[in-house]
C-alpha positions as protocol buffer text, in pm:
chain_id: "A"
residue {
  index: 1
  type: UNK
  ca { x: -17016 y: 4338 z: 9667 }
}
residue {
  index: 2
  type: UNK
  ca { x: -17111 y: 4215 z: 10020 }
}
residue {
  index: 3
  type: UNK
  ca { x: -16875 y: 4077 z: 10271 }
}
residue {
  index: 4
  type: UNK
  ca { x: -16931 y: 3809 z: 10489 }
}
residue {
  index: 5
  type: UNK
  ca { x: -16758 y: 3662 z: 10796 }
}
residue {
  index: 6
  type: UNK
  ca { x: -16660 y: 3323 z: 10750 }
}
residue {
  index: 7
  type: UNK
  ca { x: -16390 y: 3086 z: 10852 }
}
residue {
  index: 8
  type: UNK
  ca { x: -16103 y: 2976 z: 10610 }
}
residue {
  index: 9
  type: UNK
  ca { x: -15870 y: 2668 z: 10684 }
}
residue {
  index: 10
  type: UNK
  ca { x: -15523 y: 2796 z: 10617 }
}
residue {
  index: 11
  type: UNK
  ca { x: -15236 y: 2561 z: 10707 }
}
residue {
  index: 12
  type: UNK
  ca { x: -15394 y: 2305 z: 10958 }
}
residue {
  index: 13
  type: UNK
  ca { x: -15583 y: 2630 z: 11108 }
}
residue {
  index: 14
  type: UNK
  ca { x: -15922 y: 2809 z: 11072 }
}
residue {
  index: 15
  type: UNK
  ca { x: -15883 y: 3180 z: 11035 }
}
residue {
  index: 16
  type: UNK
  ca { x: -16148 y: 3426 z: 11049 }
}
residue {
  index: 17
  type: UNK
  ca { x: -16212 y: 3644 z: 10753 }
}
residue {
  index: 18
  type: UNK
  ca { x: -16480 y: 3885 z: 10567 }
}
residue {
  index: 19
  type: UNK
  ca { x: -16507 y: 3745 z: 10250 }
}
residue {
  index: 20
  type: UNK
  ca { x: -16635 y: 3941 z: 9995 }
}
residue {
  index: 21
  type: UNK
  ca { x: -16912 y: 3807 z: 9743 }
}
residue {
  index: 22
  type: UNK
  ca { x: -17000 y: 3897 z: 9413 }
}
residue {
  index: 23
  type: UNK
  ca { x: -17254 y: 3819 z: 9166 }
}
residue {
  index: 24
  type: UNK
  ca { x: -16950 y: 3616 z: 8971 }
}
residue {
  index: 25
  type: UNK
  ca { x: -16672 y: 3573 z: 9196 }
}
residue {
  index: 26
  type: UNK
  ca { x: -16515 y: 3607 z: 9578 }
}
residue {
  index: 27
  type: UNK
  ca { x: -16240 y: 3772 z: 9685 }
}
residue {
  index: 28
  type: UNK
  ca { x: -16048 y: 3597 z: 9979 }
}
residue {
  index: 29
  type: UNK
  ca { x: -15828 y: 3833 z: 10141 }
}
residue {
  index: 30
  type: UNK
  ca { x: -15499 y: 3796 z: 10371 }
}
residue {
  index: 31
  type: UNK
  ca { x: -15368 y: 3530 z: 10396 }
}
residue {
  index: 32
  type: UNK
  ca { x: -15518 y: 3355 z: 10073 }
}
residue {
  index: 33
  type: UNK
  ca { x: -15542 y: 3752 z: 9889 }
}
residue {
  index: 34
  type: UNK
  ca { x: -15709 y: 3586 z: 9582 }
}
residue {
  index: 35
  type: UNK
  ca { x: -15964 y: 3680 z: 9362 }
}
residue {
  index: 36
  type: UNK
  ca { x: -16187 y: 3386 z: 9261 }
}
residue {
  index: 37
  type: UNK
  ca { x: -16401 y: 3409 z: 8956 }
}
residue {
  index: 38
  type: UNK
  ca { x: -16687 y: 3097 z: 9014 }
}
residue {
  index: 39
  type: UNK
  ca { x: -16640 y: 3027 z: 8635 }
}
residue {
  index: 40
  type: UNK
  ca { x: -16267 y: 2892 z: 8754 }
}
residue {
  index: 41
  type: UNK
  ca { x: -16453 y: 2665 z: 8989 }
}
residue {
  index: 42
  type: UNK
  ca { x: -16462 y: 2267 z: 8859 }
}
residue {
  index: 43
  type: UNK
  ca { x: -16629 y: 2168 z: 9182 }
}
residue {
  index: 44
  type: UNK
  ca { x: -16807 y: 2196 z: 9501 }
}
residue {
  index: 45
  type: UNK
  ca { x: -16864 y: 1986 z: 9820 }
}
residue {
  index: 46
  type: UNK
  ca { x: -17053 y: 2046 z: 10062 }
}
residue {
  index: 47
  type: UNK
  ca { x: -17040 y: 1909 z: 10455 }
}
residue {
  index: 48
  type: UNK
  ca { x: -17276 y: 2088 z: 10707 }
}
residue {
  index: 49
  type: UNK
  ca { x: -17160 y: 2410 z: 10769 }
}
residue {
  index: 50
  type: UNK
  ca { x: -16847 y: 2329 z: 10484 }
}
residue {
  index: 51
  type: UNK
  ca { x: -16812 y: 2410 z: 10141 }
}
residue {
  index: 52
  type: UNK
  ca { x: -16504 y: 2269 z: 9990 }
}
residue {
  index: 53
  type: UNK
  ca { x: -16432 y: 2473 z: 9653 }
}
residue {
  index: 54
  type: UNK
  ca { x: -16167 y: 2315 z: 9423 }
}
residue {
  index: 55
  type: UNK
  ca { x: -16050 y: 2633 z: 9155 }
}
residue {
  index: 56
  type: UNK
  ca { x: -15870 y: 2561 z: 8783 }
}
residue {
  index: 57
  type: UNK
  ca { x: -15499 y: 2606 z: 8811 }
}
residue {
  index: 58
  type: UNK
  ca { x: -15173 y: 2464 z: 8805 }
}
residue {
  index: 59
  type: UNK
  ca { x: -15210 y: 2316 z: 9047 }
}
residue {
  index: 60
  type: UNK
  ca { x: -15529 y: 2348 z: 9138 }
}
residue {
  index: 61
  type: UNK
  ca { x: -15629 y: 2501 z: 9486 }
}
residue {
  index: 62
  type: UNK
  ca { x: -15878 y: 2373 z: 9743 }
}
residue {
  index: 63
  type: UNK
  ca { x: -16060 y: 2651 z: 9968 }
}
residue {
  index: 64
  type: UNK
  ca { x: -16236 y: 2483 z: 10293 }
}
residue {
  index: 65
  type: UNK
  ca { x: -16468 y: 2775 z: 10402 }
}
residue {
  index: 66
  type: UNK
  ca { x: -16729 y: 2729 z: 10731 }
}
residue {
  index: 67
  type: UNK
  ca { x: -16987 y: 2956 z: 10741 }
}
residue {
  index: 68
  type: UNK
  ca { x: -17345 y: 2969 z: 10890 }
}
residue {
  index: 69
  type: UNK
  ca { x: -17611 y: 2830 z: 10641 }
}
residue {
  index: 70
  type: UNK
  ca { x: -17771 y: 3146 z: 10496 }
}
residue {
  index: 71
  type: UNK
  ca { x: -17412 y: 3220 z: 10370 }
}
residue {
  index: 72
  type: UNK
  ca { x: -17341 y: 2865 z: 10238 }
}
residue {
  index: 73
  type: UNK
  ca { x: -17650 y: 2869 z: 10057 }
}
residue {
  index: 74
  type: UNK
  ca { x: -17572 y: 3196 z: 9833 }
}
residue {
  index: 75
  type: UNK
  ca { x: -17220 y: 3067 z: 9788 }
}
residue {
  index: 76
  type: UNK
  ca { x: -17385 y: 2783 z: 9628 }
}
residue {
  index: 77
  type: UNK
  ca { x: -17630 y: 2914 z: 9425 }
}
residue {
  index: 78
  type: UNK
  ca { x: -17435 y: 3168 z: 9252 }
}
residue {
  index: 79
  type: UNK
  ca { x: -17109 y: 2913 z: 9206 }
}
residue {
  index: 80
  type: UNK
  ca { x: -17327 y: 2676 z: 9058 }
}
residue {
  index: 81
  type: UNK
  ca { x: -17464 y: 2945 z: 8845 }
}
residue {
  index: 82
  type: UNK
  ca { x: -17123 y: 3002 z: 8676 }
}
residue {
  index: 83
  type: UNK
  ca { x: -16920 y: 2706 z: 8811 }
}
residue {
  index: 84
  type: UNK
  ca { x: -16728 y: 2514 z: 8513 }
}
residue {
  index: 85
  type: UNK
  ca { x: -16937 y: 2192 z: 8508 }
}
residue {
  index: 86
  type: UNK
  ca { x: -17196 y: 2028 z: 8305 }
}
residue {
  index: 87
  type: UNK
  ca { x: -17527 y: 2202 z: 8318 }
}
residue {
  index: 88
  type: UNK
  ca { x: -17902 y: 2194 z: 8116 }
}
residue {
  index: 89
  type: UNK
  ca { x: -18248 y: 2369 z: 8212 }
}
residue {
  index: 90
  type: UNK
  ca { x: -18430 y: 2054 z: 8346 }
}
residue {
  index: 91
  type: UNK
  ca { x: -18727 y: 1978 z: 8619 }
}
residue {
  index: 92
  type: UNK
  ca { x: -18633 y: 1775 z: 8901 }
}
residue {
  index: 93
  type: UNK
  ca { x: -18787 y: 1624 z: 9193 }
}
residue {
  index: 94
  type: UNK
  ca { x: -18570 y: 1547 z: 9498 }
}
residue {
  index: 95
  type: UNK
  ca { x: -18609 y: 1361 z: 9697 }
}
residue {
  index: 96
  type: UNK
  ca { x: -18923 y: 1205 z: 9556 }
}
residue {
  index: 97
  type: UNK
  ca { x: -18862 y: 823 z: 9740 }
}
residue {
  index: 98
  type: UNK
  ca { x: -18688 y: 795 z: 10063 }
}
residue {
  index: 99
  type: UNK
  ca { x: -18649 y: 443 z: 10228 }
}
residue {
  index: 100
  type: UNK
  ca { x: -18911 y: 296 z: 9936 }
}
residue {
  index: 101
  type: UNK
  ca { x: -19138 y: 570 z: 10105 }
}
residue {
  index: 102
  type: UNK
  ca { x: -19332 y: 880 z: 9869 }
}
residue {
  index: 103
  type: UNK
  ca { x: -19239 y: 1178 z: 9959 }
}
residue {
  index: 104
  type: UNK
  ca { x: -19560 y: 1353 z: 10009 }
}
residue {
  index: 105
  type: UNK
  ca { x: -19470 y: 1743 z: 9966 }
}
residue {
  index: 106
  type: UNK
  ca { x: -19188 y: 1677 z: 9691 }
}
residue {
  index: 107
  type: UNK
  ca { x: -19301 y: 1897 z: 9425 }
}
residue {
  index: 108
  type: UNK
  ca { x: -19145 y: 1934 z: 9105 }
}
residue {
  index: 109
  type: UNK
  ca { x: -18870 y: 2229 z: 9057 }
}
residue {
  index: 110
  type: UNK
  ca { x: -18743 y: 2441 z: 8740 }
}
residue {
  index: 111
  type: UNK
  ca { x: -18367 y: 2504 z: 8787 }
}
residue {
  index: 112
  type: UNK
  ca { x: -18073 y: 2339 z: 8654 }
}
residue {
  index: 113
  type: UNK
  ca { x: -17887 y: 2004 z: 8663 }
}
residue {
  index: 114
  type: UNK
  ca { x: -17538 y: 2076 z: 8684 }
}
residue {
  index: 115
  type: UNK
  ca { x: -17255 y: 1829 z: 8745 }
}
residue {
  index: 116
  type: UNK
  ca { x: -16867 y: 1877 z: 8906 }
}
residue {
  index: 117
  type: UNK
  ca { x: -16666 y: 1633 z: 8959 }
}
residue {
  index: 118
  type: UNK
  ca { x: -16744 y: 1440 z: 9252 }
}
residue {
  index: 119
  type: UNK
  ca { x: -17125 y: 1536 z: 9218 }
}
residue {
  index: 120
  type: UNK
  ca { x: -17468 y: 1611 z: 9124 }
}
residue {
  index: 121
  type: UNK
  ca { x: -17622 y: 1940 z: 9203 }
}
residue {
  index: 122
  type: UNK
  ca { x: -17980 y: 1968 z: 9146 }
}
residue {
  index: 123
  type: UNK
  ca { x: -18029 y: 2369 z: 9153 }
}
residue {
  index: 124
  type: UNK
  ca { x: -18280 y: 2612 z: 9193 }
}
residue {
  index: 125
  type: UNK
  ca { x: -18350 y: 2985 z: 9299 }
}
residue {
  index: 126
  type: UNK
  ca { x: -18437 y: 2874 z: 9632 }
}
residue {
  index: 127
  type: UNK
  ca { x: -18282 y: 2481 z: 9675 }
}
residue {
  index: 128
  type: UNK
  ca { x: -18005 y: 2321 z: 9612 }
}
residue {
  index: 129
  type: UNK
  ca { x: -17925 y: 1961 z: 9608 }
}
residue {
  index: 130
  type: UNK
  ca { x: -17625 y: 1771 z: 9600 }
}
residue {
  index: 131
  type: UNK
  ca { x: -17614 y: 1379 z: 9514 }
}
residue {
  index: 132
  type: UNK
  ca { x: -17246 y: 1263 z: 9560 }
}
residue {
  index: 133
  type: UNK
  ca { x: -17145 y: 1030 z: 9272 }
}
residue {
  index: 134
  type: UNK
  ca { x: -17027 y: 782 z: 9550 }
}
residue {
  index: 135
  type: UNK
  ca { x: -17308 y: 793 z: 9650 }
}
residue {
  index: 136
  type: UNK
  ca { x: -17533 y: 686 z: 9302 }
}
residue {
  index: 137
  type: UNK
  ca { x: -17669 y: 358 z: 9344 }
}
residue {
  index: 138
  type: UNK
  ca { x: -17841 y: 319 z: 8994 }
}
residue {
  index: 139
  type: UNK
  ca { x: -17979 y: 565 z: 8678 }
}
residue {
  index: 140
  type: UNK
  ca { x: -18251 y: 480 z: 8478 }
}
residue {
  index: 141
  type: UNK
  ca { x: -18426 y: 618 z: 8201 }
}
residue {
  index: 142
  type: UNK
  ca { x: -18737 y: 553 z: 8205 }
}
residue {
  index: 143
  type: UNK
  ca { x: -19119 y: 719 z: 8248 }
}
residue {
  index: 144
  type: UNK
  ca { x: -19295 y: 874 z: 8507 }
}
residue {
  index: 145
  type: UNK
  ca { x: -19658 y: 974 z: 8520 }
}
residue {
  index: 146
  type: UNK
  ca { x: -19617 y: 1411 z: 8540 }
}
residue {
  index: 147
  type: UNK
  ca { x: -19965 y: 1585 z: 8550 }
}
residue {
  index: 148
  type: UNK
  ca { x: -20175 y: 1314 z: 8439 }
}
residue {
  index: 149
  type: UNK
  ca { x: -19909 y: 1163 z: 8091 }
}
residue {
  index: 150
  type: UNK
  ca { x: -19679 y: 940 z: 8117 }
}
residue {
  index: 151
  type: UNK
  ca { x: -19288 y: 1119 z: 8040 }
}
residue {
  index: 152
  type: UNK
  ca { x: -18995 y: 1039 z: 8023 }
}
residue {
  index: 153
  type: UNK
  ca { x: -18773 y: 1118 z: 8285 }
}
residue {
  index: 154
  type: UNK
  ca { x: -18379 y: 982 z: 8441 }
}
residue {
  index: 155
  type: UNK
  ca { x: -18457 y: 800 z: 8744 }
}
residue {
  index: 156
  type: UNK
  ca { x: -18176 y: 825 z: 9004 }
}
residue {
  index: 157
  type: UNK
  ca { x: -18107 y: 621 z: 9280 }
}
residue {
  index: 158
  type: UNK
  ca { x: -17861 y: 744 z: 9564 }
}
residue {
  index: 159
  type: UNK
  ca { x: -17828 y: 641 z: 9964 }
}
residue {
  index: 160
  type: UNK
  ca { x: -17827 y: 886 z: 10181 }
}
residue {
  index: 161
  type: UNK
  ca { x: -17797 y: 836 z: 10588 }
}
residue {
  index: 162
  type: UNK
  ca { x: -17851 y: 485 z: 10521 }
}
residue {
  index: 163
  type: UNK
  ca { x: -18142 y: 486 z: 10335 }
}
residue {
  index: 164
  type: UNK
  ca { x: -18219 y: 446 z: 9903 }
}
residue {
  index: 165
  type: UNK
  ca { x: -18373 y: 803 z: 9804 }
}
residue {
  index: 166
  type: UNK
  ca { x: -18521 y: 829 z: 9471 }
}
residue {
  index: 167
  type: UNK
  ca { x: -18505 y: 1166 z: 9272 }
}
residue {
  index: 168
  type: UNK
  ca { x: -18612 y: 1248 z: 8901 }
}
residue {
  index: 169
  type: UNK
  ca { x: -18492 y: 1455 z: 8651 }
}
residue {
  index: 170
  type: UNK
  ca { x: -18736 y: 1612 z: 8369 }
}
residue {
  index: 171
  type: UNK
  ca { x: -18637 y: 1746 z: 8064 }
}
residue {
  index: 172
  type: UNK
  ca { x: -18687 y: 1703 z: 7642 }
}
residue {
  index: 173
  type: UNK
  ca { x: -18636 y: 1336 z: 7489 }
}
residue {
  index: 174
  type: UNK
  ca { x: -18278 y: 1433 z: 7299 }
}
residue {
  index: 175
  type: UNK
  ca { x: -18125 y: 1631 z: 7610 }
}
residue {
  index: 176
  type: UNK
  ca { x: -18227 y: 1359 z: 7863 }
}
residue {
  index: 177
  type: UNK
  ca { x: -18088 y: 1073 z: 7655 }
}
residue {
  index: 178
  type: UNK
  ca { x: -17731 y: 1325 z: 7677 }
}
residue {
  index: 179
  type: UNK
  ca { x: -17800 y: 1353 z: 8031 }
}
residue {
  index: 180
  type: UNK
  ca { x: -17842 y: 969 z: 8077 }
}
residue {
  index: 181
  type: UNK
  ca { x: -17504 y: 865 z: 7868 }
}
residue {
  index: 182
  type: UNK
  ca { x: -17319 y: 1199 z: 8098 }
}
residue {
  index: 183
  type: UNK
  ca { x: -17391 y: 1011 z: 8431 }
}
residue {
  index: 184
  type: UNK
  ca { x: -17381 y: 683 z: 8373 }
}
residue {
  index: 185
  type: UNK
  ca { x: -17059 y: 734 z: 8219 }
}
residue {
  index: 186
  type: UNK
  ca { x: -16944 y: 980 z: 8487 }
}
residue {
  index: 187
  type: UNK
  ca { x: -17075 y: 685 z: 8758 }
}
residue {
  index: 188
  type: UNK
  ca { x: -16861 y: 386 z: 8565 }
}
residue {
  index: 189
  type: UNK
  ca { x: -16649 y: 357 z: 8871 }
}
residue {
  index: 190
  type: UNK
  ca { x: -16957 y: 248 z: 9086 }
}
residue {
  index: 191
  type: UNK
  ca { x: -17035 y: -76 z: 8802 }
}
residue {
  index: 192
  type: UNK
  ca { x: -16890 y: -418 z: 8874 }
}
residue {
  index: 193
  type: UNK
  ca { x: -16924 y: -755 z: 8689 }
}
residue {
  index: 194
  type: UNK
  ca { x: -17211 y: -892 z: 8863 }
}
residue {
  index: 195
  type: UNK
  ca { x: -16994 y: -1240 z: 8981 }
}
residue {
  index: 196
  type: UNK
  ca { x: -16809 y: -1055 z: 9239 }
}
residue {
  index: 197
  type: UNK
  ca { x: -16927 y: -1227 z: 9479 }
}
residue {
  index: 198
  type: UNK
  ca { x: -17069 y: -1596 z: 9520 }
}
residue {
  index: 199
  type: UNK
  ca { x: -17444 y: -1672 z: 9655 }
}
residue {
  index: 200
  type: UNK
  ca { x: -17317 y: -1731 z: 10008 }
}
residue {
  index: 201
  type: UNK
  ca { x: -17115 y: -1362 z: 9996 }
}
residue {
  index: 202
  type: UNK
  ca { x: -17437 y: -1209 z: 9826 }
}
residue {
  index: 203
  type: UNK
  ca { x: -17686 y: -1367 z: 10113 }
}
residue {
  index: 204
  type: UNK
  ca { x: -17461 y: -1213 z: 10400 }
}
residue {
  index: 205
  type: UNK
  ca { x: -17448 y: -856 z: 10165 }
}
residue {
  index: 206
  type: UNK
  ca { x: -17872 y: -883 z: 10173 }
}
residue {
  index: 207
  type: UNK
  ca { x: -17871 y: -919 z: 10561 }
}
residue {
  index: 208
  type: UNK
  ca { x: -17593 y: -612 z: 10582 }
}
residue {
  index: 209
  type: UNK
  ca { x: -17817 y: -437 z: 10354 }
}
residue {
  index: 210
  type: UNK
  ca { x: -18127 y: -540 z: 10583 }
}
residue {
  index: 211
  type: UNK
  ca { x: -17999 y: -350 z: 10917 }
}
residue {
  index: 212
  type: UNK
  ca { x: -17851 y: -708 z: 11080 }
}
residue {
  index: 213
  type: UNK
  ca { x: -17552 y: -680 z: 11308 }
}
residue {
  index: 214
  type: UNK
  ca { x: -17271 y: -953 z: 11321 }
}
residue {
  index: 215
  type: UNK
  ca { x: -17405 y: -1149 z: 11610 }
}
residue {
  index: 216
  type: UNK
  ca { x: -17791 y: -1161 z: 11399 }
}
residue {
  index: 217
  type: UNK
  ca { x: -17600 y: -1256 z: 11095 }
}
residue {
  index: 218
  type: UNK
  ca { x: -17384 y: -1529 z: 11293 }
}
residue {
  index: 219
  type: UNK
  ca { x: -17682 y: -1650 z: 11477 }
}
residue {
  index: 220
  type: UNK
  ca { x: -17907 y: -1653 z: 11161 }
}
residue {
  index: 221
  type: UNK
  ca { x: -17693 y: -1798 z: 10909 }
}
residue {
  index: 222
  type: UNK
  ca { x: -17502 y: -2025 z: 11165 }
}
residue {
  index: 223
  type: UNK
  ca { x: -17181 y: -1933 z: 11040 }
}
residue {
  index: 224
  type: UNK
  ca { x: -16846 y: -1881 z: 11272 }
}
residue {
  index: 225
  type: UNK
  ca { x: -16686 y: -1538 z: 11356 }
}
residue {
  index: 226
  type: UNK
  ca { x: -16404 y: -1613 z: 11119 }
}
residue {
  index: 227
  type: UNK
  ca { x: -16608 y: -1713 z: 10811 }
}
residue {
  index: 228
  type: UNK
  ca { x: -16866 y: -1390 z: 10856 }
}
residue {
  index: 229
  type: UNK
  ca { x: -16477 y: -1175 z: 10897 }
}
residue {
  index: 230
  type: UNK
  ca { x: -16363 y: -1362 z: 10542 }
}
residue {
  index: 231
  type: UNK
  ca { x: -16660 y: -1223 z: 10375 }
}
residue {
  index: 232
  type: UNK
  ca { x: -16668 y: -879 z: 10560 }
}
residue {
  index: 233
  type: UNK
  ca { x: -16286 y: -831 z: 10395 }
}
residue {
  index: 234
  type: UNK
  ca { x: -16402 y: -921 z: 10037 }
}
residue {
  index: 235
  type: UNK
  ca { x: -16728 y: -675 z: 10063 }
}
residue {
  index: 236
  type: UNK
  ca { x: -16468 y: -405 z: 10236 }
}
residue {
  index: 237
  type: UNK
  ca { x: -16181 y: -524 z: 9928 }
}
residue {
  index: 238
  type: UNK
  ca { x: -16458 y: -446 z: 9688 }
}
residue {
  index: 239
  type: UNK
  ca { x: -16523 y: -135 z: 9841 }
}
residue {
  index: 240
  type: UNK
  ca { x: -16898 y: -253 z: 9848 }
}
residue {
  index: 241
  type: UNK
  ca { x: -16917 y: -172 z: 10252 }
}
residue {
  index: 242
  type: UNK
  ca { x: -16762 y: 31 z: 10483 }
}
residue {
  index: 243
  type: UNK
  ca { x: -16672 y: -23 z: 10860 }
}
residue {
  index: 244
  type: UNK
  ca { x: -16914 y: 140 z: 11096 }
}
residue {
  index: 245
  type: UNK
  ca { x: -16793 y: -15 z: 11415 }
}
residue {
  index: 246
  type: UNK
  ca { x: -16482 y: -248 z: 11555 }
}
residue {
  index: 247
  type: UNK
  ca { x: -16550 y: -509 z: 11753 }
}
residue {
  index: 248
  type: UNK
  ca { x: -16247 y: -580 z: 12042 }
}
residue {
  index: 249
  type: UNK
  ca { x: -16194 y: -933 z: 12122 }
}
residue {
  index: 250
  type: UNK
  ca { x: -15921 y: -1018 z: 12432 }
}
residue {
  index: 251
  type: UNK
  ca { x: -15863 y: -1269 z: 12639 }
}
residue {
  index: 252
  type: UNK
  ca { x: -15729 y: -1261 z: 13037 }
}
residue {
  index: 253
  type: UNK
  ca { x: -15306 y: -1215 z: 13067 }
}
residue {
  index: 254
  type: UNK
  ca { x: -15127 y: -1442 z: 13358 }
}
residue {
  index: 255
  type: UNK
  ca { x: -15226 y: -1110 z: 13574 }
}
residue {
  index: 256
  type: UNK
  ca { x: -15595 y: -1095 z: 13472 }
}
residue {
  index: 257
  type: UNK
  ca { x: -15648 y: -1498 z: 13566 }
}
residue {
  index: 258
  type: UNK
  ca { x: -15444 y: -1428 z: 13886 }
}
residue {
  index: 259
  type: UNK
  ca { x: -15709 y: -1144 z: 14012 }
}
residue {
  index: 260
  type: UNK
  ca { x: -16004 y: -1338 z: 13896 }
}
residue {
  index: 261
  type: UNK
  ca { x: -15840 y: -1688 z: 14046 }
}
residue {
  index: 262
  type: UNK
  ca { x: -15821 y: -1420 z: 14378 }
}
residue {
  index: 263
  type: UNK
  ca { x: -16098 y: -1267 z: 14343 }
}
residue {
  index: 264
  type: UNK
  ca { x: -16324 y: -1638 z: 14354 }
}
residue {
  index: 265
  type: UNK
  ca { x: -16177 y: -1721 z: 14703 }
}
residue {
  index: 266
  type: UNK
  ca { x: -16302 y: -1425 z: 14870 }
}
C-alpha cells in the first residue's frame, strides 16, 4: 500500500493528508478515518487537479480530493478498474474529430468503456478519458472504415471547450448494439421534441452556435436588444445555452448629468 499526499475538502476546508492506495481501495485517515473499497464507488468526476468520488451508502458520501496529476491518474485507473458502473472490453478512439478537424495521431486503444453516473470513461493502461453525459451531443451507430473494412462502431459526439469532438467506440455487433441502447438511454435527458423552438429562435441558436456575439447577431439579423434577450431566455429556459458573459446597461443619475452638464462648460 503506498501513501500519497493529497488534499481533502473537509467542512468548507482543504486539509492535507497521506492517503493510502491500494490495488482495490483507499484508506482516508483523520478526519474522514474511512476505508474505501473502489467497488463501493458509483462514480467519478474529474476537474483539473480534482477528483470528486461519490461512495454507496446511506447516504452516500462525496470525497473532493486535489492532488498533482501523476496521483490523479492512478486514482483513476484503478477506481475505474473496480468502480460499480457499467463496463465491456471495447476499442476506442478519442478524440478522433475535434472542431470537424482529424485528429492525426489518434490511434485506436484496447481498454474498457465504463460508465458512472454523470459520465463516460474511456479507459486504458495508460489513458483515461472522461466524456460528461452533459456534455453528449449525439450517438450513432454506425460504420467506420478500421484497417482497410468497413465496421461497425458507436459514434459519439460531445463538446468540449467549445468545440464538437468526435470519438468511436469498437467492439462485437451484439455488445455494441447493448452499448448503443445503455447510452442513449442513459443520455434521454439531453433529447427534446424538435419544435422547441420556431425558425426565427433556431436562426439566432445557428449564429450562437457560429461564435457571433450579441451586437453581430443584432447587427446581422436587424433585430432589437429586447427581442435577441426574449430568445436568449427561451434557449437559457431550455437549458440549450448557458451565460458566458453579462452585459451592464445604465444610464446617468441627476448627479451624473450634473458633472457632465459641468464638465461641458469648462
Amino acid at each position: 500500500m503506498k501513501e500519497v499526499p493529497v488534499k481533502i475538502e473537509q467542512n468548507g476546508a482543504w486539509v492535507g493528508i497521506r492517503l493510502a492506495i491500494d490495488e482495490d481501495h483507499m484508506v482516508i485517515p483523520a478526519p474522514v478515518n474511512r476505508k474505501v473499497p473502489f467497488r463501493d464507488v458509483v462514480n467519478l468526476e474529474e476537474r483539473k487537479n480534482l477528483l470528486v468520488v461519490t461512495v454507496k451508502g446511506e447516504p452516500e458520501s462525496v470525497y473532493r480530493i486535489l492532488t498533482v496529476e501523476k496521483v490523479i491518474a492512478v486514482m483513476r485507473r484503478l477506481i475505474l478498474t473496480h468502480c460499480n458502473g457499467y463496463r465491456l472490453n471495447a476499442y476506442f478512439l478519442s478524440p478522433a474529430v475535434r472542431g470537424g478537424v482529424l485528429v492525426t495521431d489518434a490511434q485506436w486503444e484496447k481498454g474498457s468503456i465504463v460508465v458512472v453516473r454523470t459520465g463516460i470513461w474511456f479507459a486504458s493502461a495508460g489513458k483515461q478519458v472522461c466524456i460528461p453525459l452533459l456534455d453528449v451531443a449525439d450517438i450513432e451507430l454506425t460504420k467506420k472504415e478500421v484497417q482497410g473494412r468497413q465496421s461497425d462502431v458507436v459514434k459519439i459526439d460531445h463538446v468540449d471547450a467549445g468545440e464538437v469532438v468526435t470519438s468511436f467506440v469498437l467492439c462485437p455487433i451484439s455488445t455494441l448494439q447493448i452499448l448503443f441502447n445503455f447510452l442513449t438511454d442513459a443520455t434521454k435527458s439531453m433529447e427534446m421534441k424538435g419544435d422547441e423552438l420556431d425558425e426565427y429562435d433556431q436562426q439566432v441558436a445557428m449564429l450562437v452556435y457560429s461564435g457571433m456575439d450579441s451586437s453581430a447577431i443584432i447587427s446581422m439579423l436587424s433585430v432589437n436588444n429586447k427581442r435577441l434577450n426574449t430568445i436568449y431566455d427561451k434557449l437559457l429556459n431550455l437549458g440549450i445555452a448557458e451565460v458566458v458573459e453579462v452585459r451592464r446597461e445604465v444610464k446617468l443619475t441627476t448627479k451624473g448629468i450634473k458633472y457632465i452638464a459641468d464638465a461641458t462648460k469648462q
